[in-house]
C-alpha positions as CSV (number, residue, x, y, z in Angstrom):
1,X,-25.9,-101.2,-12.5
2,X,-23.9,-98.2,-10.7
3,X,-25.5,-94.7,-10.4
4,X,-23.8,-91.4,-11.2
5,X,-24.9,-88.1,-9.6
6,X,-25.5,-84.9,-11.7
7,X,-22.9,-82.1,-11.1
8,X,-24.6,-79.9,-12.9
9,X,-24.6,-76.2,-11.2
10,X,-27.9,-74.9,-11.9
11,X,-29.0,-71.0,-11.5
12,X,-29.6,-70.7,-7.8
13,X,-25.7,-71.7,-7.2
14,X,-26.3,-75.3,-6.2
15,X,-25.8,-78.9,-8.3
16,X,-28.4,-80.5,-9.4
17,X,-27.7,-83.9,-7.6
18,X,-30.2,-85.6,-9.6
19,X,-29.2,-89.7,-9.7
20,X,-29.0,-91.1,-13.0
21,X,-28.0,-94.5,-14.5
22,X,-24.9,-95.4,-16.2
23,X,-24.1,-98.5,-17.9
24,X,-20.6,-99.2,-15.4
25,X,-18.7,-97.6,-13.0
26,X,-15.8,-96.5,-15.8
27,X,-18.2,-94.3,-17.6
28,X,-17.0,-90.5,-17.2
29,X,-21.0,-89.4,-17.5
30,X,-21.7,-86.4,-15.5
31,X,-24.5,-84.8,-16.6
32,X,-28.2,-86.8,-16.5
33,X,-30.3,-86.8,-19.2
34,X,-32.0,-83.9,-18.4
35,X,-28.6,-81.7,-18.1
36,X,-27.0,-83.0,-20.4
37,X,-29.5,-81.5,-23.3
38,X,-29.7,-78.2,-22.4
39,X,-26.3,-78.0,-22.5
40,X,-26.1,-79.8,-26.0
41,X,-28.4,-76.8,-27.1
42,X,-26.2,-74.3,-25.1
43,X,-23.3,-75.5,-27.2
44,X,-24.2,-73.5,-31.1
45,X,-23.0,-70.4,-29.6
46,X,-22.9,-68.5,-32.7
47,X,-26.9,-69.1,-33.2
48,X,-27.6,-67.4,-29.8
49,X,-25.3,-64.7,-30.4
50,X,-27.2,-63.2,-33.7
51,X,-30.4,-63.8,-32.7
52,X,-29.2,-61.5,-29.7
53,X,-27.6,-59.0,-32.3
54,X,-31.2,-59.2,-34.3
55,X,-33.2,-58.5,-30.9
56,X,-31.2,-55.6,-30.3
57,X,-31.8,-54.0,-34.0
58,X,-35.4,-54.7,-34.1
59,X,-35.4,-53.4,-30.5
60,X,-33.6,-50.0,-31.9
61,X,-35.8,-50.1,-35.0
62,X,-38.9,-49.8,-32.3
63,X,-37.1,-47.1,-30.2
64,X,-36.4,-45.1,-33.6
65,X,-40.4,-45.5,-34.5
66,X,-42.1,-44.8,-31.2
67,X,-41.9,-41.4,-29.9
68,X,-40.2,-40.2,-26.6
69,X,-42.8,-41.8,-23.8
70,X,-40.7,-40.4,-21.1
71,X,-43.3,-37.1,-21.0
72,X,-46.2,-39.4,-21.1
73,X,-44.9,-41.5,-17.9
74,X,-43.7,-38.3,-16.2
75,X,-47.7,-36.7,-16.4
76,X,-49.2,-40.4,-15.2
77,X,-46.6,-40.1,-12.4
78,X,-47.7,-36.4,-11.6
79,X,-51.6,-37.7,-12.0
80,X,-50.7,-40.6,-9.4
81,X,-49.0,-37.7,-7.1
82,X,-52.5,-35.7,-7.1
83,X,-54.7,-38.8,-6.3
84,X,-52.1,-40.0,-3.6
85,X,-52.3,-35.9,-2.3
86,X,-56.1,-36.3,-2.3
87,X,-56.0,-39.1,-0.2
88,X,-53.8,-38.1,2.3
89,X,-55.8,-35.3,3.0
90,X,-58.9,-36.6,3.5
91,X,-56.9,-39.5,5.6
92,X,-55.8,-36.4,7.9
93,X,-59.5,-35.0,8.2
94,X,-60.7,-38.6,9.3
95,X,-57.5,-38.4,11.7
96,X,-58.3,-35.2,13.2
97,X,-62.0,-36.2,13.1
98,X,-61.3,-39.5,15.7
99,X,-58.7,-36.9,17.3
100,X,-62.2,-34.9,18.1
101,X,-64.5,-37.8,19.0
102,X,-61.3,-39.4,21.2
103,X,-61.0,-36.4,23.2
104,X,-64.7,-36.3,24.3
105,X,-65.2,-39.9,24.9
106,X,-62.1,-39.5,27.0
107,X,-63.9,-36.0,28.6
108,X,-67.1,-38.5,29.0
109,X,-65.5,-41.3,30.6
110,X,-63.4,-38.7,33.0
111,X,-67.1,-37.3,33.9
112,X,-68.7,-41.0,34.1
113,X,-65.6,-41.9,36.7
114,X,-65.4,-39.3,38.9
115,X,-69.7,-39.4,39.2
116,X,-68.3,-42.9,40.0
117,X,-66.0,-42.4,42.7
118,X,-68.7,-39.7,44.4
119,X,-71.4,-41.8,44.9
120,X,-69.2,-44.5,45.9
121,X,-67.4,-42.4,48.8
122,X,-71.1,-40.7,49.7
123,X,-72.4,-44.3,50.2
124,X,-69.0,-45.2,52.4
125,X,-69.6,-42.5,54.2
126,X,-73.1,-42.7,54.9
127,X,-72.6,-46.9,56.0
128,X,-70.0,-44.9,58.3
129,X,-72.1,-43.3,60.0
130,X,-74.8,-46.2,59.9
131,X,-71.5,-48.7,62.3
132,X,-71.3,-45.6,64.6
133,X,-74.6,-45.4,65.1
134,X,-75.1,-49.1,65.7
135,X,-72.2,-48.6,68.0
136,X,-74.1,-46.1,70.4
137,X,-76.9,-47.8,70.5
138,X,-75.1,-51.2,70.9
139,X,-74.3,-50.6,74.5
140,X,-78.4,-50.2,75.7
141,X,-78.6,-52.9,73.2
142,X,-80.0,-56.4,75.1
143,X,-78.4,-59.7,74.9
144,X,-81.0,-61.2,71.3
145,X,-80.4,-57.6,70.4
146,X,-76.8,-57.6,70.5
147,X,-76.1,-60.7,68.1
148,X,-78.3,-59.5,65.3
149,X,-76.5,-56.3,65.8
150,X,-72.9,-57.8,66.0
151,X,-74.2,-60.0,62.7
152,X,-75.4,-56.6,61.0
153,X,-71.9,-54.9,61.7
154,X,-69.8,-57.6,60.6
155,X,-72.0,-57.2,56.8
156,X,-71.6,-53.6,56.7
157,X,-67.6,-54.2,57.6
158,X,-67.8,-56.0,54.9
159,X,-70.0,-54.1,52.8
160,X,-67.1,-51.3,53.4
161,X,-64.4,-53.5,53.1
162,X,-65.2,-54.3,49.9
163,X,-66.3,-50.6,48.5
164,X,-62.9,-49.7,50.1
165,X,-61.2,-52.0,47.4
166,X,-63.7,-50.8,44.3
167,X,-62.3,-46.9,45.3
168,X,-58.7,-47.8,45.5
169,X,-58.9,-49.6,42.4
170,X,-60.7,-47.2,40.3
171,X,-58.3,-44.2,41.8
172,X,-55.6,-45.8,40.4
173,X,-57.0,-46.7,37.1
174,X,-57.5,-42.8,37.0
175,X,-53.9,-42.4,38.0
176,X,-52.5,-44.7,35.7
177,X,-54.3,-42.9,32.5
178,X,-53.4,-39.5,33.3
């Protein structure tokens, strides 16, 4: 048995495609079952048309009976305006409130970094002066004497080597927030 496709246009602009059944390939059938109903009911035009004309005269009947609700929405609209006004404002205290608390953790962490950088720099300088010393006295220094001191110089090189880095890096996290 041959198969006919729907060409039924539905609402969202497309057919509806749907494959139905016909009894040979002369039949002219090109609706399926489905389609083909709603459009029988579609066809009593005249039915549709006064139950539209009753809706709209029981719909004017209703207008005509219930008294102007435009004032009523305008006031619920006004009493939506105050509660939206209320919030807003107390949304702009909590704003300036984390405003306030931003600025002195941002004051606090300005403090914490530059303490920071200080004691970093004081403890550069002071292993500074620790190689320089070791230096001078390297020279009366005697042969056992002067590996242990070349092994402490090359971990205080280090040891400054690497403080070196933790300075640059924490001047320009300070540079890149200002």
């Amino acid at each position: 048995m041959p198969y006919n496709n729907c060409q039924k246009i539905m609402e969202d602009g497309h057919r509806c495609n749907k494959q139905f059944r016909v009894p040979s390939h002369l039949w002219v059938l090109k609706f399926c079952p489905e389609c083909e109903d709603s459009a029988k009911l579609r066809k009593n035009r005249r039915v549709s048309e006064s139950n539209e004309i009753k809706m709209r005269e029981y719909i004017l009947s209703l207008m005509e009976r219930i008294p102007d609700t435009s004032k009523l929405v305008i006031f619920h609209e006004n009493e939506h305006l105050v509660g939206i006004e209320e919030r807003v404002e107390t949304i702009k205290d909590q704003l300036d409130e984390y405003k306030r608390v931003f600025g002195d953790i941002k004051g606090q962490l300005t403090r914490s970094r530059n303490f920071m950088l200080n004691s970093i720099e004081d403890t550069h300088r002071e292993m500074k002066e620790e190689v320089n010393l070791f230096k001078e006295n390297f020279n009366q220094a005697t042969e056992p004497e002067v590996v242990r001191i070349n092994r402490h110089l090359l971990t205080l090189s280090n040891r400054m080597h690497h403080l070196e880095q933790k300075v640059f890096a924490i001047i320009e996290e300070i540079g890149d927030e200002d």
